[in-house]
BARODO-966784 format. One record per residue (C-alpha): x, y, z; residue in one letter. Coordinates in steps of 0.25 Angstrom, whole numbers, plus 2048, in hexadecimal, padded with zeros to 3 digits. Layout:
XYZA
...
REM end
This chain:
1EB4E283FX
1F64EC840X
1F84F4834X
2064EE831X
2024E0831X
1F64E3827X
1FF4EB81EX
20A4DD820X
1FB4D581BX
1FA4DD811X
2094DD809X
2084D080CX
1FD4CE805X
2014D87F9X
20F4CE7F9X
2054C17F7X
1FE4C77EBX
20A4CA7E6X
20F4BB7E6X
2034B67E1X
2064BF7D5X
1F94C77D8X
1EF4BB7D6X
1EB4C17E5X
1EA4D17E5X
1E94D87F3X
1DB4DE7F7X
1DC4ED7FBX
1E54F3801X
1E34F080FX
1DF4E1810X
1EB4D680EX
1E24CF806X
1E44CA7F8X
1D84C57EDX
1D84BF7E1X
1CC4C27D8X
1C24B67D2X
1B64B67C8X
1AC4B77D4X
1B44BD7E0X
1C24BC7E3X
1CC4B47EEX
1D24BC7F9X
1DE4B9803X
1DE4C1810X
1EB4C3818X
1E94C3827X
1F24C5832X
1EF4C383FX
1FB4CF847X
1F84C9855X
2064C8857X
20A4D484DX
2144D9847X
2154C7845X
2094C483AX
2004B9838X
1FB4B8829X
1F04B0824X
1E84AE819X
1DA4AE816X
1D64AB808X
1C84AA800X
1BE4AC7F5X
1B44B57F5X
1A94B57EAX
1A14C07E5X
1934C07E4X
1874C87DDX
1824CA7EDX
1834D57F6X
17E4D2806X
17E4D8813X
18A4DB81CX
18A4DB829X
1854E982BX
17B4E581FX
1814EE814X
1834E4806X
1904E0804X
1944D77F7X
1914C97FAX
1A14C17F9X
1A04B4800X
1AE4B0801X
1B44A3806X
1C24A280EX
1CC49B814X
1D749E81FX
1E749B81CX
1E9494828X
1DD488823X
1E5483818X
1E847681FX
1D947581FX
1D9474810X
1D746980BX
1E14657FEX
1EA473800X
1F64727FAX
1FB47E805X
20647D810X
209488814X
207491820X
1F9495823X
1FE4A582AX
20B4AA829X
2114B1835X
21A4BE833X
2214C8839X
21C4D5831X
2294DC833X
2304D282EX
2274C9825X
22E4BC81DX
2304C0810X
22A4B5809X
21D4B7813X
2154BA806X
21B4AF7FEX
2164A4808X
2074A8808X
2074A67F8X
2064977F8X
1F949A803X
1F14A27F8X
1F84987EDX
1F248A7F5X
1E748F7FDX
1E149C7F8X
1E24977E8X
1DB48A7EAX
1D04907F5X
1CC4997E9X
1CC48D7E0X
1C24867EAX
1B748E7EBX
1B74947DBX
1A84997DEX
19D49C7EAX
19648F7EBX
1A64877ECX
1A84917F6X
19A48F7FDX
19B4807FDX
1AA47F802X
1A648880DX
19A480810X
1A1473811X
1AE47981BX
1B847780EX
1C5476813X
1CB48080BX
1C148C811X
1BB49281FX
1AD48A81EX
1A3482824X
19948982EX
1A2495832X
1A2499823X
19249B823X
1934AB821X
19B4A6815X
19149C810X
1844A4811X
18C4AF808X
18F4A57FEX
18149E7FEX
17B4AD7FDX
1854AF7F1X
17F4A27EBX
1714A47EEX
1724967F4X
16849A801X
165489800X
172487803X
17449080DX
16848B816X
16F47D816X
17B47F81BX
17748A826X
17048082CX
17D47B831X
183486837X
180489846X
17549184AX
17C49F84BX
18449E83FX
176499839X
1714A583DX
17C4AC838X
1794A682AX
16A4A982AX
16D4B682CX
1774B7823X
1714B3818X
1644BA81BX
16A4C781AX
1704C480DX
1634C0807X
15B4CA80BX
1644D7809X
16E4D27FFX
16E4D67F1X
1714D17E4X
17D4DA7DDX
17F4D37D0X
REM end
């Protein structure tokens, strides 16, 4: 992404948290991203832009939980990294939702050298009607695990989240569970699985 489009991301996202009084802080000084803590992990909004057409913008959100665990598992390159399953959703899903109150746009197109000045104003009722009640959804790991199992509406599930699931059933020690619903998956992504969660048993560790 050009370098004025992110710095754009990254105001824009500074401008958001100040609406919101601050209930969402930024996160760094080089992601537009904002998080808002919880009592076992914290929610996040990220601010993506897809500068195809630059210098015209096209922002999105992608909003979350993520849970900390007492786990630590391996990487891809096998160094342990803290284990944080998260679960998320895209802006441009909200019509999927089933029961949101939102109507408002799911991107928001901009000229950077000449942005609307109430572009921040207009994402507020986003994190107000789709990020605040997507935390409220999934409070804790198993909500989170079983929403993601049964394709909720209001998150990215079902089979393409099975990374996503073998963290969480890892996190809850629930190995039973993850045995079940693997069996569902297609044979590479059952693979995938497998070896997922063979790694984190055999070389992940318990930190707490």
């Amino acid at each position: 992404m050009p370098s004025a489009a992110r710095q754009f991301l990254l105001d824009l996202a500074n401008r958001v948290s100040e609406l919101v009084d601050r209930t969402y802080v930024p996160h760094g000084k080089s992601s537009p991203a904002l998080r808002r803590p919880t009592d076992n992990g914290y929610v996040f909004i990220d601010f993506a832009g897809s500068a195809k057409y630059s210098p015209f913008l096209s922002v999105a959100l992608t909003y979350g939980r993520r849970f900390h665990t007492p786990y630590r598992v391996p990487d891809y390159k096998l160094r342990l990294r803290p284990l944080e399953p998260s679960i998320h959703n895209l802006s441009y899903n909200w019509r999927r939702c089933e029961g949101a109150i939102y109507q408002g746009p799911s991107t928001w197109s901009v000229d950077i050298r000449a942005p609307e000045a109430d572009l921040a104003d207009s994402i507020v009722p986003a994190i107000q009607e789709l990020v605040a009640p997507f935390a409220a959804r999934y409070p804790t790991l198993r909500a989170a695990r079983d929403a993601l199992e049964r394709d909720d509406s209001w998150c990215i599930g079902g089979p393409v989240a099975w990374s996503s699931m073998v963290d969480f059933d890892f996190a809850l020690q629930d190995f039973e569970h993850v045995s079940k619903w693997s069996m569902a998956l297609e044979p590479f992504y059952k693979q995938q699985a497998d070896e997922r969660l063979s790694k984190c048993s055999s070389t992940g560790r318990h930190v707490a």
